[in-house]
C-alpha positions as CSV (number, residue, x, y, z in Angstrom):
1,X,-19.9,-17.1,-6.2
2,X,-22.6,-15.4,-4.5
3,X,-22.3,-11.6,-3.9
4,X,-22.7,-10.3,-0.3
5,X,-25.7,-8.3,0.6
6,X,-24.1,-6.2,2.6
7,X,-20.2,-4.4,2.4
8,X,-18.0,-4.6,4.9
9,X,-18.3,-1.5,6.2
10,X,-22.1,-2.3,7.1
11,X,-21.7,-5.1,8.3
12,X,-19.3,-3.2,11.0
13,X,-22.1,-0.3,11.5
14,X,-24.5,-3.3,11.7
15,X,-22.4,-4.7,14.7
16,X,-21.7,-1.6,16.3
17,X,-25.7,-1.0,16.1
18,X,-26.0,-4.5,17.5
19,X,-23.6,-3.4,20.6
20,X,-26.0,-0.7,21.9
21,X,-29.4,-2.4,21.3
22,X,-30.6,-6.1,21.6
23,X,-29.5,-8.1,18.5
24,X,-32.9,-9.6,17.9
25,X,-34.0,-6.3,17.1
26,X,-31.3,-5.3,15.0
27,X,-31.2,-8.7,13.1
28,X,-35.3,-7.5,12.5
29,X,-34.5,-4.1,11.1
30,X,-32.0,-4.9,9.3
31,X,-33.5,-8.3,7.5
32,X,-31.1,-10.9,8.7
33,X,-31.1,-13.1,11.4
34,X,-29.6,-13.1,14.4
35,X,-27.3,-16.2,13.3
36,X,-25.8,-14.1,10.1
37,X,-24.7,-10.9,12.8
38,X,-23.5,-13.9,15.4
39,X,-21.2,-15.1,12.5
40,X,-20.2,-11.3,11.6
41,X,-19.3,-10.7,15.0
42,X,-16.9,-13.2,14.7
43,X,-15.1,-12.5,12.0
44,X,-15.1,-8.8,12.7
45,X,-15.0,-8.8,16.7
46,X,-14.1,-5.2,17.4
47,X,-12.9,-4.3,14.1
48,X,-13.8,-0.7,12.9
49,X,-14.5,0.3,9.3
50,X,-11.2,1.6,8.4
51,X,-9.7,-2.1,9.9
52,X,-12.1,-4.0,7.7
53,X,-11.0,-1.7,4.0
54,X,-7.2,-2.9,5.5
55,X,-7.8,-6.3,6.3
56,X,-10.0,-7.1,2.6
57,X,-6.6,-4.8,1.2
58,X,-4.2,-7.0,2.8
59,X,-6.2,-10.7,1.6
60,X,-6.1,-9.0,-1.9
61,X,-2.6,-8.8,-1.5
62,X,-1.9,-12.1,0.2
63,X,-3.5,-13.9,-2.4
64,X,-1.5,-11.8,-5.1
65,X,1.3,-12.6,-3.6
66,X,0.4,-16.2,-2.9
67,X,-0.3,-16.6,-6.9
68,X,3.1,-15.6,-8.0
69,X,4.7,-17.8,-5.5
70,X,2.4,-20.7,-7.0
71,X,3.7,-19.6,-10.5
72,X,7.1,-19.7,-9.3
73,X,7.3,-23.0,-8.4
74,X,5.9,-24.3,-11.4
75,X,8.5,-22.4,-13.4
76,X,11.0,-23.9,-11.5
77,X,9.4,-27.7,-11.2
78,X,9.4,-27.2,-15.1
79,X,13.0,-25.9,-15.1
80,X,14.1,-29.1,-13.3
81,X,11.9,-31.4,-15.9
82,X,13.7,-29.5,-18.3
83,X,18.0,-30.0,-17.1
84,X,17.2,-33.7,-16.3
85,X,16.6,-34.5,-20.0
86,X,19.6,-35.6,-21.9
87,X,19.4,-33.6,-25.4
């Protein structure tokens, strides 16, 4: 998978940036383009920094949690496989 250029957190000082001055220019001086800080915008909208470190905390966590669910079922699809079976 291919690592970001940029965290989180300056992706959000990128946007804020972007809010005061024109984006074109911001896109320039910061070597992106103006598509990349449209597409940031929309995931972050009006998120700050500290929002962003809770948001990428809370996916960690969903997907944690999501994992051990998946686990669980398959322990208990094998469980049934296994009390069908006539020894």
């Amino acid at each position: 998978m291919k690592k970001a250029r940029y965290t989180e957190d300056q992706m959000v000082k990128i946007l804020r940036e972007a809010d005061q001055s024109p984006v074109s220019q911001v896109a320039k001086k910061h070597g992106v383009s103006e598509a990349t800080i449209y597409a940031w915008r929309k995931r972050y909208g009006d998120l700050e920094v500290n929002d962003v470190r809770r948001l990428k905390q809370l996916e960690q966590e969903n997907a944690r949690l999501k994992k051990l669910v998946a686990e669980r079922d398959l322990e208990i699809e094998v469980m049934k496989e296994v009390s069908r079976k006539k020894w």
